[in-house]
C-alpha positions in Angstrom: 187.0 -112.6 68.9 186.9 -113.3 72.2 187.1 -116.7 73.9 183.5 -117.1 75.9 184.4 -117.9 79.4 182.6 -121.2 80.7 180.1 -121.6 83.6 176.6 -120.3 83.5 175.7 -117.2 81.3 176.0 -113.9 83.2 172.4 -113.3 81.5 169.8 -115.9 81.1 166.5 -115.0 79.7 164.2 -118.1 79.1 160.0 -117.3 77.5 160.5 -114.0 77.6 157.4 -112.4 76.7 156.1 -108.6 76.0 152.9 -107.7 75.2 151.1 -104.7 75.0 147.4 -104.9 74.9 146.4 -107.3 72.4 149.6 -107.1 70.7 152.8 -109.6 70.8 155.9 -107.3 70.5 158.3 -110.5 71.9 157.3 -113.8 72.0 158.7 -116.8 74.5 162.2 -115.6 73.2 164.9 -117.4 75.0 168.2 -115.5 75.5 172.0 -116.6 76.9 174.9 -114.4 77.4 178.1 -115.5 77.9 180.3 -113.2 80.2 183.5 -112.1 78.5 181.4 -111.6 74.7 179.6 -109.4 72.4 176.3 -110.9 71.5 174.0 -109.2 68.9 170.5 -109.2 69.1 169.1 -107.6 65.2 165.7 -107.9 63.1 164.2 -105.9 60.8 161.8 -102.4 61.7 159.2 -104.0 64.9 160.9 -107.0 65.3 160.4 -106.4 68.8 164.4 -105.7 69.7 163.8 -102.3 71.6 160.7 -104.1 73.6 163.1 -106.9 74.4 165.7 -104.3 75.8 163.0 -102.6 77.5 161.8 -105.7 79.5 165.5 -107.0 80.6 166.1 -103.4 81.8 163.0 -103.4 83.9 161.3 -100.6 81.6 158.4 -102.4 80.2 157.0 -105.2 82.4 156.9 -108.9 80.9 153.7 -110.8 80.5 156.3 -113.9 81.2 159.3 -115.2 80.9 162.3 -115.2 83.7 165.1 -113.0 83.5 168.5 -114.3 85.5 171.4 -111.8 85.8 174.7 -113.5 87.5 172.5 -115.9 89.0 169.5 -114.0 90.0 166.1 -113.7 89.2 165.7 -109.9 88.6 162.3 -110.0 87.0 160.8 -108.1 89.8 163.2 -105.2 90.1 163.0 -101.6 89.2 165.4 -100.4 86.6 167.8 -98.7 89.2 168.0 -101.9 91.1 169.2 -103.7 87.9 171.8 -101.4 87.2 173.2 -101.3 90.8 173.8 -105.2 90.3 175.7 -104.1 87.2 173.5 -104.1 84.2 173.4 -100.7 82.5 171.9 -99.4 79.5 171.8 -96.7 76.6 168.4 -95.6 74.3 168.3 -94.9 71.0 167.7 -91.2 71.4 171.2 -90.2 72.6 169.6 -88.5 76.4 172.5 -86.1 76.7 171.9 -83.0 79.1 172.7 -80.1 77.1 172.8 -77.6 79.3 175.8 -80.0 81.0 179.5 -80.7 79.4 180.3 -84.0 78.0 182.4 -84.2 81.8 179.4 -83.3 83.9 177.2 -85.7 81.9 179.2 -88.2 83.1 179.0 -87.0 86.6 175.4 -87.7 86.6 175.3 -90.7 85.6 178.0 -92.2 88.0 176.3 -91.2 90.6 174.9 -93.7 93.1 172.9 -91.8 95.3 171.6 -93.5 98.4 171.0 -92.8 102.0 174.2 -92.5 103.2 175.3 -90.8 99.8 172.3 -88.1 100.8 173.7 -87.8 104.4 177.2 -86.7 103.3 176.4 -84.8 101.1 174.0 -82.8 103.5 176.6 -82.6 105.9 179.6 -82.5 103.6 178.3 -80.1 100.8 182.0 -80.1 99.3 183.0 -83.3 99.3 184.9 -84.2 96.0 182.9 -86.5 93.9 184.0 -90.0 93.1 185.5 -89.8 89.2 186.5 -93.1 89.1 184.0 -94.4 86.6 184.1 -91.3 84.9 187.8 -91.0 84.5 187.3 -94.5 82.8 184.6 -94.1 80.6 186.3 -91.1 79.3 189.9 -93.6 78.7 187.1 -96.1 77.0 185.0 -94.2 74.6 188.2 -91.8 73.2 186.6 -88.7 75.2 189.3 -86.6 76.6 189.6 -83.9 73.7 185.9 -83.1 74.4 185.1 -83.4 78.3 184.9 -80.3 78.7 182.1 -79.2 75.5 178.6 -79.1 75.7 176.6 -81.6 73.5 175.8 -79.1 71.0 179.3 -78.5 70.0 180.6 -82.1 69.0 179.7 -84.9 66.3 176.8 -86.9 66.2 179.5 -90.0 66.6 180.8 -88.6 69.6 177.6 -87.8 70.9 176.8 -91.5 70.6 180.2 -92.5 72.1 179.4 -90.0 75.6 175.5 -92.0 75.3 177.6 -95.3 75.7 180.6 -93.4 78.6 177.2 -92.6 80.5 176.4 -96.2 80.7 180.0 -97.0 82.0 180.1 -94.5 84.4 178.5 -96.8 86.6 181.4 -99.3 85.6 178.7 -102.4 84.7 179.3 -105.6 84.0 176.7 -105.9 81.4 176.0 -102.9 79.2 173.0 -102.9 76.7 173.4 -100.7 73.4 170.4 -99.9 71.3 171.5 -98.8 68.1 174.6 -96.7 68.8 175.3 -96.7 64.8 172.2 -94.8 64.1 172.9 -92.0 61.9 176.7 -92.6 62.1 179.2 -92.3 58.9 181.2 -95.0 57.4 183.9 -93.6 59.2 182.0 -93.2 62.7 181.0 -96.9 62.6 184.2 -98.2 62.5 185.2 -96.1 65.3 182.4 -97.4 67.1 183.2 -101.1 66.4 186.5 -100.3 67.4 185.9 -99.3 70.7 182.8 -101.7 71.5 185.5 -104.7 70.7 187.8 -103.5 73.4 184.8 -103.7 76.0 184.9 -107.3 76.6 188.5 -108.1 75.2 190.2 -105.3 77.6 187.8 -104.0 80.3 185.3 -107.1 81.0 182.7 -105.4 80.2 180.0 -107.7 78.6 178.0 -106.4 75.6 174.4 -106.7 74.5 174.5 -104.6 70.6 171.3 -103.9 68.8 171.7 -102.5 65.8 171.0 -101.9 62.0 174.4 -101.9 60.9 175.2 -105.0 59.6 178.4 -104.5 58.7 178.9 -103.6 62.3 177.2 -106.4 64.3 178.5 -108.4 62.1 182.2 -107.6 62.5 182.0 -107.4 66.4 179.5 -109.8 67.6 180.6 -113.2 68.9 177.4 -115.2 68.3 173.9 -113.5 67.1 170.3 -113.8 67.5 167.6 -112.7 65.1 163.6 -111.1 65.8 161.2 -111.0 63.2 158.1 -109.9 64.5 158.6 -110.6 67.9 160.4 -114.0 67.3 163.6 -115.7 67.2 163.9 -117.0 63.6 167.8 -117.7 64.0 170.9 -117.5 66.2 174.5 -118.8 65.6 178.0 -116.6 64.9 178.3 -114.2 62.6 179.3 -116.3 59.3 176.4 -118.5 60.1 173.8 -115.5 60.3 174.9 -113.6 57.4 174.1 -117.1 55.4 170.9 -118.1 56.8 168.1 -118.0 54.1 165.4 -117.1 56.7 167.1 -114.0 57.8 168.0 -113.2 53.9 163.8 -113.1 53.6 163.2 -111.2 56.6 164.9 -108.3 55.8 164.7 -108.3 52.0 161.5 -111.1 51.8 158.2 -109.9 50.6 156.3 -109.5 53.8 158.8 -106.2 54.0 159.8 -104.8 50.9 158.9 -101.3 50.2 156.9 -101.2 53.8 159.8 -100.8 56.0 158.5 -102.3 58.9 
């Protein structure tokens, strides 16, 4: 695992609070992420890890709560002000272009079109793009032998892997992943885990993993949080989690056996 690196946390979420209506889908959940780590954040069906994402990523609006990223209060910003500063994101419905290669996907995500980025490109229509963070994501997520096929014509595990190589085409410093192993093959999740480890350990990439696959989040994550309905009933490393008897009940406990939920 990798060693955290010391200083304040590159995210720091304190109350954190998502409502909608009458409902509580997150509540007062505090949240630190050490830079340099993979941190997991799972719960049973509703526990409110989606709504969570949601709010840090500036897609749902918080009823409270501060959310710091490298030492700034981003609560207010829209979603493509947070990933300028560097945090990025993936949903759990892959949101590939099919009508676009695997290459060209990429292309469109890396883009960071501004003002000026308008201006040349009105004046200088053939002006090469910048594949920088697309040549990397590529290296990253193992995508070189299909760059240059369309969605439609590859796995559903490297589907998920050029969901993920969209999110690093913006070459982040934080990137969020909500349930990248869903649907996946014994085989595909290990590939996954694989490559999620080497985020933080060779490229400094920080993650944030939601997922259902235990045996994945367990395996990669350097320390764990865990939702039920909204709150945090644990948090600690991975050996510590996989032991704690109020997790145990709230994925196997009687309040959700049979319901799914």
């Amino acid at each position: 695992m990798t060693a955290p690196t010391t200083g304040p946390p590159l995210l720091d979420v304190a109350g954190l609070r998502v409502t909608y209506g009458g409902v509580v889908a997150v509540s007062d959940v505090d949240l630190q992420v050490t830079e340099g780590t993979i941190y997991g954040l799972i719960g049973p069906n509703g526990a409110g890890k989606t709504s969570m994402v949601d709010a840090l990523t500036g897609y749902t609006r918080p009823a409270g709560g501060r959310i710091v990223f490298d030492g700034r209060d981003i609560g207010a910003l829209r979603p493509y002000r947070r990933a300028r500063l560097g945090l990025a994101r993936t949903f759990q419905s892959v949101e590939l272009f099919d009508d676009l290669t695997v290459d060209e996907n990429l292309l469109v995500a890396s883009e960071r079109v501004t003002v000026g980025s308008a201006l040349r490109d009105l004046f200088l229509p053939h002006r090469p793009p910048d594949r920088s963070g697309v040549d990397w994501a590529v290296s990253v997520c193992g995508l070189e032998d299909v760059v240059d096929r369309y969605p439609s014509q590859i796995s559903l595990g490297k589907r998920k892997l050029v969901g993920i190589g969209r999110a690093l085409a913006r070459q982040p410093r934080l990137v969020l992943l909500d349930e990248p192993a869903a649907g996946l093959d014994t085989d595909e999740s290990s590939e996954l885990g694989r490559r999620l480890r080497t985020l933080p350990e060779e490229h400094g990439v920080t993650v944030l993993l939601i997922d259902h696959d235990m045996g994945l989040v367990l395996s990669v994550c350097d320390h764990l949080m865990v939702l039920d309905f909204g709150r945090q009933i644990a948090a600690g490393s991975p050996a510590e989690i996989r032991d704690d008897q109020r997790v145990i009940e709230a994925y196997l406990g009687g309040h959700h056996a049979g319901t799914g939920q």
